[in-house]
N, C-alpha and C positions, 0 to 999 in steps of 0.2 A: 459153216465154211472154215474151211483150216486155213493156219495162219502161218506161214513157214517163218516170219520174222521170227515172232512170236517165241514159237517150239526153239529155235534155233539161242535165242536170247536165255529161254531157259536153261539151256546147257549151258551156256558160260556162267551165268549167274550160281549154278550147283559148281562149278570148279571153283569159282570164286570164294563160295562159302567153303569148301573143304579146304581151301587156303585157310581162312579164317579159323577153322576148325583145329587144323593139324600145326598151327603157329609158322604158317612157309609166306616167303615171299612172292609175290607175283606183281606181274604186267598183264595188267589189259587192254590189247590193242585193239579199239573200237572204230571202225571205217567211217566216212560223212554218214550222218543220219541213221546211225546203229543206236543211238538210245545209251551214249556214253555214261552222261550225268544221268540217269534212272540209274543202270547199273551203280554205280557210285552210291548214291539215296541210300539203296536196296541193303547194302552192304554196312550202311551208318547206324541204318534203322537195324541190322540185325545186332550189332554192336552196343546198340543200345539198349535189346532186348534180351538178350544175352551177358552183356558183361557191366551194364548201366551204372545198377548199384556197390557192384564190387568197385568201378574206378572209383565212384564217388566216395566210398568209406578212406578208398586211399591216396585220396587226394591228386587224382590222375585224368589228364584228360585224352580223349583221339584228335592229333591235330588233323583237320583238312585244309592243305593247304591248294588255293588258288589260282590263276594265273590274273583274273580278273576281278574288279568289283562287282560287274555283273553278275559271275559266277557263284561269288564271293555270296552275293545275295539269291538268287536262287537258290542255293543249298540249304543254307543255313533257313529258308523258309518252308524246304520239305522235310526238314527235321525240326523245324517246329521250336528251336533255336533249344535244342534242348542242351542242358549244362553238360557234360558229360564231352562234350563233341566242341572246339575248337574250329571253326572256320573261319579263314584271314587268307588274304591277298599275302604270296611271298615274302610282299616288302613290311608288313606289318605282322606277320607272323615272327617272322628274326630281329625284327625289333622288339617288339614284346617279350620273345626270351632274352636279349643281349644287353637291351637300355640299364639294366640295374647295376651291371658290370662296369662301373666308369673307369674304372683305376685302367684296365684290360683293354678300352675300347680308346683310351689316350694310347695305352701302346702300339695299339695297331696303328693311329693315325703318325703317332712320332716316327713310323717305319711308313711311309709312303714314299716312296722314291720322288714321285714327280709333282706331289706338294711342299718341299723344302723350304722354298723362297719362300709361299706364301705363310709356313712355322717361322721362320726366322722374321718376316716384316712384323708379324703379332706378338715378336719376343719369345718365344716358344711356347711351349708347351708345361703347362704346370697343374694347377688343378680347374682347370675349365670344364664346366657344365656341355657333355657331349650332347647333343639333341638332333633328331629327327624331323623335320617339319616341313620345310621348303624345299626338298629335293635337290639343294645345291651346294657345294662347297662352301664354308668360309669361317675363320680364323679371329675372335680378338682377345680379349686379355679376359674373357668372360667365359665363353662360348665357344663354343664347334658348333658346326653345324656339318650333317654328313650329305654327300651329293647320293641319289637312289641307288645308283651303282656301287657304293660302300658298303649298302645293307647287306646282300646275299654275299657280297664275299668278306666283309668281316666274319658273318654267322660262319661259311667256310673254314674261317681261319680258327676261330672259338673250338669248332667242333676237332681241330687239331689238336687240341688238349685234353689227355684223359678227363680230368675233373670237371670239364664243360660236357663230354660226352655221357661219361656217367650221369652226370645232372639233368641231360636232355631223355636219355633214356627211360630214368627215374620218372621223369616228369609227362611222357607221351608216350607209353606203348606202342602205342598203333599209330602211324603217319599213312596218309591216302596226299596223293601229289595227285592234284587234277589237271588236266593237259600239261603232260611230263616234260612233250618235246619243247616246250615252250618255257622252260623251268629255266630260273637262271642257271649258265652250264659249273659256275663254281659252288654253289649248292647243290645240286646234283652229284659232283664228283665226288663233294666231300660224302652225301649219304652210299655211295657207292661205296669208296675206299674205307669208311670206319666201321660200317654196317653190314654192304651187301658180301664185301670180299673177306670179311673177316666172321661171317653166321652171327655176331655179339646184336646188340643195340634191340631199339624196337624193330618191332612186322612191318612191313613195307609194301605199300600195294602202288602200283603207278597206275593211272588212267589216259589212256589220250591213243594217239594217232599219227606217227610218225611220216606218216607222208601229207599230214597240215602242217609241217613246220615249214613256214616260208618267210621265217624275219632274218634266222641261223640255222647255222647247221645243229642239228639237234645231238645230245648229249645220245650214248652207244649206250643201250645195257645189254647188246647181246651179250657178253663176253664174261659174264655173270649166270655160272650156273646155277647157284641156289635159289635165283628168280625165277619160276614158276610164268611160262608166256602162253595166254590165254586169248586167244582170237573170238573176237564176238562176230560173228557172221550175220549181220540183220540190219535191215534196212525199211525203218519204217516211214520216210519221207518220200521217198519217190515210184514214179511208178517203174512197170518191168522196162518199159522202154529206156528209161535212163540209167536203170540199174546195170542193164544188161550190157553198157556202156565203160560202167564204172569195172566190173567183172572182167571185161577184156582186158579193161587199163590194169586191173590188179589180180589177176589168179589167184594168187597164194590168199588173197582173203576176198573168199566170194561170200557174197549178202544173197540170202535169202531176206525177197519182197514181201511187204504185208498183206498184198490183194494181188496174185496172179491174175486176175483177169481185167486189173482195173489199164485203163487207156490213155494214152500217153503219145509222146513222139520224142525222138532225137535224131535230128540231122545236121550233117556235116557241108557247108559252102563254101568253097573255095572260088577266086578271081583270077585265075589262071588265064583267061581269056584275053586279060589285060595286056596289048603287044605295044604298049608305048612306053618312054622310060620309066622306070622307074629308080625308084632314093639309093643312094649310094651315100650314106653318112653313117659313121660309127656305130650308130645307134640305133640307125633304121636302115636294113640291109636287103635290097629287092623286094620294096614295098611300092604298093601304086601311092602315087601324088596324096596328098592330105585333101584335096579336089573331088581326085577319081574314088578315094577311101569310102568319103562320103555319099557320091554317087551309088558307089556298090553297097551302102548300107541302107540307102533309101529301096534302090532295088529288094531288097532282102525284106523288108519292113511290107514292102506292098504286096509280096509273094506270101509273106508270114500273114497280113490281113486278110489275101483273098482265101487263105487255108483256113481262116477261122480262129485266129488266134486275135486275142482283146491285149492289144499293146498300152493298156495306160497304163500308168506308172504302177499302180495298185495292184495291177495282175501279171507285169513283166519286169524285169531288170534286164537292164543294157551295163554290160560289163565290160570295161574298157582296161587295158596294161597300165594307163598313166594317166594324172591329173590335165593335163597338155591335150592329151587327146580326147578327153572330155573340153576341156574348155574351146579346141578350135570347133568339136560339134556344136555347142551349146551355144558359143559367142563371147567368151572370155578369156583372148588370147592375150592380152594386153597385160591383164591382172596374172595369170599363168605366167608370163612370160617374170616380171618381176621378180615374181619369189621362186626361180628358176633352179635355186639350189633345194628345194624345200619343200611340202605342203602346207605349211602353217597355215594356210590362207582358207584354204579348203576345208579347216579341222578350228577354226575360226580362233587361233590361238595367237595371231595378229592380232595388235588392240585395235586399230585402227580398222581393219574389215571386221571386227566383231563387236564394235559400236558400231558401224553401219549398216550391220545383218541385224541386228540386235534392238535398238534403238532409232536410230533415223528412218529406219525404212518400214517398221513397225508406227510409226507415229506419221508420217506421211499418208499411208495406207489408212489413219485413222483420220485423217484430217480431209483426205479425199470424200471419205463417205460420212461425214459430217457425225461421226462419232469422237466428239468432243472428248466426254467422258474419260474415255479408254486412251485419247492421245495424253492428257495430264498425268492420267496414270503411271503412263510408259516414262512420261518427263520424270515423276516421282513425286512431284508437288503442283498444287493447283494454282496458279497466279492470280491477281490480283485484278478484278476481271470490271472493276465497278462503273468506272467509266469508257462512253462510249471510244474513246479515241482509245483506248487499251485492244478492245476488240478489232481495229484499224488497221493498231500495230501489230496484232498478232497476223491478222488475215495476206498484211502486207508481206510479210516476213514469210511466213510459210507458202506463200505464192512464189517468191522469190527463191525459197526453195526449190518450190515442184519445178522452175524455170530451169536452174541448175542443175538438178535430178535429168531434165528431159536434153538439157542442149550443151550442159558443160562435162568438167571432168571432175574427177574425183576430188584435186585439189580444190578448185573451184566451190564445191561443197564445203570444201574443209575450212577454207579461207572465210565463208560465208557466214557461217556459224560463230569464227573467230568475233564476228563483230556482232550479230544478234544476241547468240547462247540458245540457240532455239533447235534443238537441245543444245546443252552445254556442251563443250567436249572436254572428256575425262585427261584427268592431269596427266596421265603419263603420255598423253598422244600430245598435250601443248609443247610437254617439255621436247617430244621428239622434234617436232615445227622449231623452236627454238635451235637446238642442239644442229639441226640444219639449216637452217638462216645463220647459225655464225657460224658455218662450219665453210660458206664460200666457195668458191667455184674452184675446181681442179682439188681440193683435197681429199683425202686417203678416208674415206667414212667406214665403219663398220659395216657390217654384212645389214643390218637389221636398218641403218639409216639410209642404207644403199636402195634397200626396198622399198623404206617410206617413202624414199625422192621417187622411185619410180613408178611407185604405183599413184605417186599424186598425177604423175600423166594418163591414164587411163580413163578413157569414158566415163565417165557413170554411169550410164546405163550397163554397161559389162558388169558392175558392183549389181544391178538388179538382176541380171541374167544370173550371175556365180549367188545372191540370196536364194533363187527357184530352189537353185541345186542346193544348196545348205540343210535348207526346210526340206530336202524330200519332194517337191514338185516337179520333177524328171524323174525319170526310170533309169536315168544313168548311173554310174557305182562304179569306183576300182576293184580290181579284184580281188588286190588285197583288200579292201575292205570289209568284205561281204563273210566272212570266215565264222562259222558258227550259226549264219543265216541262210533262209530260207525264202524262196517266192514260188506264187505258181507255175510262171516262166521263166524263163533265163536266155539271153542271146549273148553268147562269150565271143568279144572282137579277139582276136588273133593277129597282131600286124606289128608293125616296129614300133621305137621309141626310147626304147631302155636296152642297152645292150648287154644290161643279164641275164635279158630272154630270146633264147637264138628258136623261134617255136617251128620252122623249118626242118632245124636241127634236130628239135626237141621229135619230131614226128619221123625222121630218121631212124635215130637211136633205137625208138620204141621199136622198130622192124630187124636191123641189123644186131643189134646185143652191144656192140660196136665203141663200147665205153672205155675209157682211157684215162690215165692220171691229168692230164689238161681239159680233157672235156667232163668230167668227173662232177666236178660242184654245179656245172653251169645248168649238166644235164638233170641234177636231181631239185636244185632248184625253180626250173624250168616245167617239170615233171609235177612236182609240189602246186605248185601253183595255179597249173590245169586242173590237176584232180579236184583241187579247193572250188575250182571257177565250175566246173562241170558236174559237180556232185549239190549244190543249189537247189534246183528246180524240185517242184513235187510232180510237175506234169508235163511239163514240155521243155526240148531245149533244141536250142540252133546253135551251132557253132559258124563264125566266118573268119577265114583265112583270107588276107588281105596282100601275105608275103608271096613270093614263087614257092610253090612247091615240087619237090622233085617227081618223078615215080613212084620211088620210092615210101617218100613220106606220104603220098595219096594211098600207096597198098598198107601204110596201119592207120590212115581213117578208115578206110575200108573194114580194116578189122575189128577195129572200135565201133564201127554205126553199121556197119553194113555197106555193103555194095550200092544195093540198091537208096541208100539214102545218103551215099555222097554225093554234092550236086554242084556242077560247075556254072556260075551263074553269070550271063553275060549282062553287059549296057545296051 
């Protein structure tokens, strides 16, 4: 059986190498599920086979540089972590060149505009030890320390200087940027303006996808002739059904599928039907109720069962615009509501919900099912267990827990533990308790105490609902989150929340051309985000629109899924 990804994949993969070949730069712009990072591999391993032992005699490496750890570590495991080859995350790659430069990297910090005050409280600047390590700003008569956003635009700044350039050049040949659009945009510029626009420096090859930037707006290399733009047309995650989806969304780079004949679906459900009011807030603009939302999504769920679709978490993802709209499905509006500016809560990087995803509810669950054992574990030490009244106090104690757990709030737990230790609670959440008990009523608190107080009002049991979700026991997921992944199905909610997604608009735009310097970011943003959410699935996908849609924006679902599987779905 022929394989059109496949075929397709190999012709980019031969321009690539004649890149490599003829010493030219290029871009490969690899669509969802084109088999980006293989491409990449393919090209490290030829690198290696090819020019291996000439770097090594001269003392030269290929950097590849990252976006992620993840990534970071996949690569570097297909090439077998061969020496030759340099793989690092952005922020550890410009550090590794730039750390030895102290004298150079005090210059930079003496010239920060909006660090002054805090030079001048440290005495300034003289010969302090610059370091890397905590990703944060700060200044004493020892030390620097640089915040993560310092790294790629010092390297920036460095690379402004012939003799830093010459020495980067010397030092790496060959630079491979994997997911480009995501690169920081002041390192980016600077390889553009020293390298691309000037033919000098090392080979440059970019990897990535321009329509998955959805944190920024991505750095341009159209405008850069001597780069070499190389389209991979291949898709070997999903079937034609979804592809054929993605293809409408994007013309100019169509994917040939790996199995034409394998079986699939994608359909599009809109709530049009909905004649009662609906939201009229900033942020959610002709949406049904958060009520009727869910209504029409149980509707959807029981239509998608009776088709034959296996909804557990394991074989589908429910993809939702915002943490809020997960939490009012799931049952954790309370705790959402708190950290209102934020997701910390969700990415468990609160200390306080991350001893209680972590810790308390892990040792609970062990104490329920009479696995001893594994609850001291989790405590870290085993107590002192010899007399009968020890066992008393323990059983008391963690009873008095599950009480709290089942009928109090979160403070209420928190307050509990203050007096047991059963687990203890980690110093920096006492000292937060503290810092608001004398911080008193009507005072100005920081953002972060502001949340502690609030989220001590919250159920606990919401704290177990928002762990489900932590651990992966829902099929729920934001959309941005899911970026680089994969399930067998996918259900993408479409509705309000965030008003930098106008998805109404966004399904306009897509029919009309209709683009303008004010609707410009919102729409490519908007645009990005879908294709991120709708390129997912290996076999099936549902979309539901929950906003009004015009005519209009119904005639490019239409165009997108088909006529016949647009489906207007009533109560």
């Amino acid at each position: 059986m022929t394989n059109p990804a496949v075929e397709s994949a190999k012709e980019a993969q031969k321009r690539v190498d004649a890149c490599l070949d003829e010493g030219r730069n290029f871009r490969l712009e690899a669509g969802a599920g084109a088999g980006k990072t293989y491409s990449l591999v393919e090209a490290l391993k030829k690198l290696i086979n090819e020019r291996g032992r000439d770097l090594q005699r001269a003392g030269q490496k290929v950097a590849c540089i990252t976006y992620t750890e993840v990534a970071r570590e996949e690569i570097a495991q297909e090439i077998e972590q061969h020496p030759v080859i340099l793989v690092e995350t952005i922020h550890a790659f410009c550090w590794g060149f730039m750390s030895r430069f102290q004298k150079d990297l005090r210059a930079l910090v003496a010239g920060m505009e909006d660090k002054q005050d805090k030079i001048a409280e440290a005495g300034g600047i003289a010969d302090q030890v610059v370091e890397y390590q905590l990703g944060f700003f700060g200044i004493d008569e020892k030390r620097i320390t640089l915040h993560h956003d310092d790294v790629p635009r010092f390297m920036a700044q460095l690379l402004g200087k012939p003799k830093f350039r010459s020495l980067f050049a010397a030092t790496y040949p060959v630079i491979f940027v994997d997911e480009y659009q995501d690169t920081d945009p002041h390192f980016m510029a600077a390889l553009a303006e020293h390298f691309l626009a000037t033919g000098t420096g090392p080979r440059i090859g970019f990897f990535g996808d321009h329509w998955q930037t959805i944190y920024r707006s991505d750095y341009s290399l159209a405008d850069y002739p001597s780069l070499e733009p190389i389209d991979k047309g291949s898709n070997f995650r999903s079937v034609p059904a979804v592809v054929n989806v993605l293809n409408a969304l994007r013309p100019e780079l169509m994917q040939a599928v790996k199995d034409p004949d394998a079986k699939g679906e994608a359909r599009f459900f809109h709530a049009n039907s909905y004649t009662g009011e609906r939201t009229n807030s900033s942020s959610s603009k002709n949406d049904t109720p958060p009520e009727v939302s869910r209504d029409f999504m149980a509707k959807l769920t029981e239509r998608l069962k009776e088709d034959g679709w296996d909804l557990s978490s394991e074989k589908t993802k429910i993809l939702m615009l915002t943490h809020n709209a997960i939490a009012a499905e799931r049952g954790y509006p309370t705790i959402a509501k708190a950290y209102r500016y934020n997701d910390s809560f969700a990415k468990k990087e609160d200390p306080l919900i991350a001893f209680l995803v972590d810790t308390v509810e892990p040792m609970c669950r062990a104490f329920t099912e009479k696995r001893f054992g594994d609850m001291f574990k989790i405590l870290g030490s085993r107590p002192e267990l010899s007399a009968h009244e020890d066992k008393v106090a323990w059983a008391t104690d963690m009873a008095a827990l599950a009480d709290a757990r089942a009928n109090g709030s979160i403070g209420d737990v928190v307050d509990l533990l203050k007096g047991t230790g059963r687990p203890r609670l980690p110093d920096r959440i006492v000292r937060r308790e503290q810092e608001l008990a004398a911080a008193g009523n009507g005072a100005e608190l920081p953002r972060s105490l502001q949340e502690h107080g609030l989220v001590r009002e919250a159920p606990y049991q919401e704290l177990v609902r928002l762990a489900e979700f932590i651990e992966g026991q829902t099929p729920f997921a934001t959309q941005h989150s899911v970026k680089g992944a994969e399930f067998d199905n996918v259900i993408v909610v479409l509705g309000g929340g965030w008003n930098h997604y106008n998805w109404p608009q966004l399904l306009e735009l897509l029919s009309t051309g209709a683009i303008t310097a004010k609707n410009e970011k919102s729409y490519y943003r908007a645009r990005n985000l879908f294709y991120v959410a709708v390129s997912r699935p290996k076999r099936k996908l549902a979309v539901l629109a929950t906003q009004t849609l015009s005519p209009t924006a119904l005639q490019s679902a239409e165009k997108l899924f088909g006529a016949g599987n647009v489906v207007a779905l009533t109560l």
